[in-house]
C-alpha positions as CSV (number, residue, x, y, z in Angstrom):
1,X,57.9,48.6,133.9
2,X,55.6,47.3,131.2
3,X,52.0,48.4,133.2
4,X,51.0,51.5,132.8
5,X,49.7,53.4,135.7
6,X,46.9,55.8,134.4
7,X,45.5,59.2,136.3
8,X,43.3,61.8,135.7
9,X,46.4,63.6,133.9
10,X,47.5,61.1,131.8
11,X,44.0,59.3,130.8
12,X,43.1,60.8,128.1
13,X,46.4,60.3,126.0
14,X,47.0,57.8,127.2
15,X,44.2,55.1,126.9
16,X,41.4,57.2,125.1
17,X,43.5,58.2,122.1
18,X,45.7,55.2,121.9
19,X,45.9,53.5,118.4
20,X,45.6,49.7,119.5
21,X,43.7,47.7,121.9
22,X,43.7,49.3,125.7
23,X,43.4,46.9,128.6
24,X,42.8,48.9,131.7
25,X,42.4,47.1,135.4
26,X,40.8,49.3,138.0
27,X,42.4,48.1,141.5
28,X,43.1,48.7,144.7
29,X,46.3,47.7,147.0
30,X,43.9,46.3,149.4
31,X,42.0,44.4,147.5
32,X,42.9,40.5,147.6
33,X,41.8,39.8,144.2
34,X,43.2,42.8,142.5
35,X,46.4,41.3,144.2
36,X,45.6,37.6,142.6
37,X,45.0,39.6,139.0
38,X,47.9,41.5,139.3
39,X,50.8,39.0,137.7
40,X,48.7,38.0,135.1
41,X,48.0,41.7,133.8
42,X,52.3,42.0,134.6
43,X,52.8,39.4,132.3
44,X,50.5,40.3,129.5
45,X,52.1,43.7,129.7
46,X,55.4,42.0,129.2
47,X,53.9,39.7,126.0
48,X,52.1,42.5,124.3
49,X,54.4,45.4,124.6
50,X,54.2,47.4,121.7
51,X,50.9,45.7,120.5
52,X,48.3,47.1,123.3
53,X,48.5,49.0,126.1
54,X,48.2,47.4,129.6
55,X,47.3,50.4,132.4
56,X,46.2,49.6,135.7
57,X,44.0,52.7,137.7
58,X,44.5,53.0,141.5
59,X,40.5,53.3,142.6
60,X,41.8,55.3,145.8
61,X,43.7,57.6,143.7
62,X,41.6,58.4,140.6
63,X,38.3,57.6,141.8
64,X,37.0,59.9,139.2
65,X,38.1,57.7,136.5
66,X,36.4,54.8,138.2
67,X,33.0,56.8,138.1
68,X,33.6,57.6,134.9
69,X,33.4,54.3,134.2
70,X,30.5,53.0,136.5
71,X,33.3,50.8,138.3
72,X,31.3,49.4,141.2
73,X,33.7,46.6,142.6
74,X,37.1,45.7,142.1
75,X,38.7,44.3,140.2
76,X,37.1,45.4,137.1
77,X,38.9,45.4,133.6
78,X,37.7,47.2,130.9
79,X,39.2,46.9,126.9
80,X,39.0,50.0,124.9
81,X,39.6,50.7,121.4
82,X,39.6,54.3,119.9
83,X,37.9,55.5,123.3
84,X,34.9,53.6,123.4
85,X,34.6,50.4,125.7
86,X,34.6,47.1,124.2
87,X,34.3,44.7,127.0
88,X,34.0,44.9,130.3
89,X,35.2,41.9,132.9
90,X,34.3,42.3,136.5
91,X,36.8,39.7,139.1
92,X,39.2,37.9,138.5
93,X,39.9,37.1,134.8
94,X,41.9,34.2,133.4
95,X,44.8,35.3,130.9
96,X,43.3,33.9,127.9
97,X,39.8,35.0,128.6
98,X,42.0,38.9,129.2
99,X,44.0,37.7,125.2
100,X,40.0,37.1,123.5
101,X,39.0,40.4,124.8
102,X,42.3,42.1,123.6
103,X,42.2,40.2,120.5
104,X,38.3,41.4,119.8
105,X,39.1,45.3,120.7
106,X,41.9,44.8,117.9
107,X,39.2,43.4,115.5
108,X,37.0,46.3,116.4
């Protein structure tokens, strides 16, 4: 599995102090468009492998990561780079809108 599933125990390593761009989608099994967004971030966690790090966060499971994060509705993806957010997409995102963001956070 390319995707990444981030909690409060593996957060911090995981996607705070990662060395490249981190693409995080906060989601919920219930949640029709979480399921709509869900092959697109599969695939760019097959294309990008090695070159960013694609996590998804379970909102019923970690909510205190998605209140960390201000994470009202769902889905909501966020890019960080070196721990601090540098965009943040809420709904459904297209993959090359998801590829800028990634792109930019690399930049950054």
């Amino acid at each position: 599995m390319y995707v990444t599933e981030l909690n409060s125990l593996n957060f911090t390593q995981t996607a705070l102090e990662a060395d490249k761009p981190v693409l995080i989608d906060f989601w919920a099994p219930w949640c029709g468009p979480c399921r709509m967004q869900s092959p697109v971030i599969e695939e760019l966690a097959r294309e990008l492998s090695g070159s960013a790090v694609i996590a998804k966060v379970n909102v019923d499971e970690s909510p205190e990561l998605a209140a960390t994060f201000g994470v009202m509705s769902i889905p909501t993806l966020i890019v960080l780079r070196h721990g601090k957010v540098i965009e943040r997409m809420v709904g459904v995102q297209r993959k090359d809108r998801l590829l800028d963001a990634i792109d930019a956070a690399e930049a950054a």
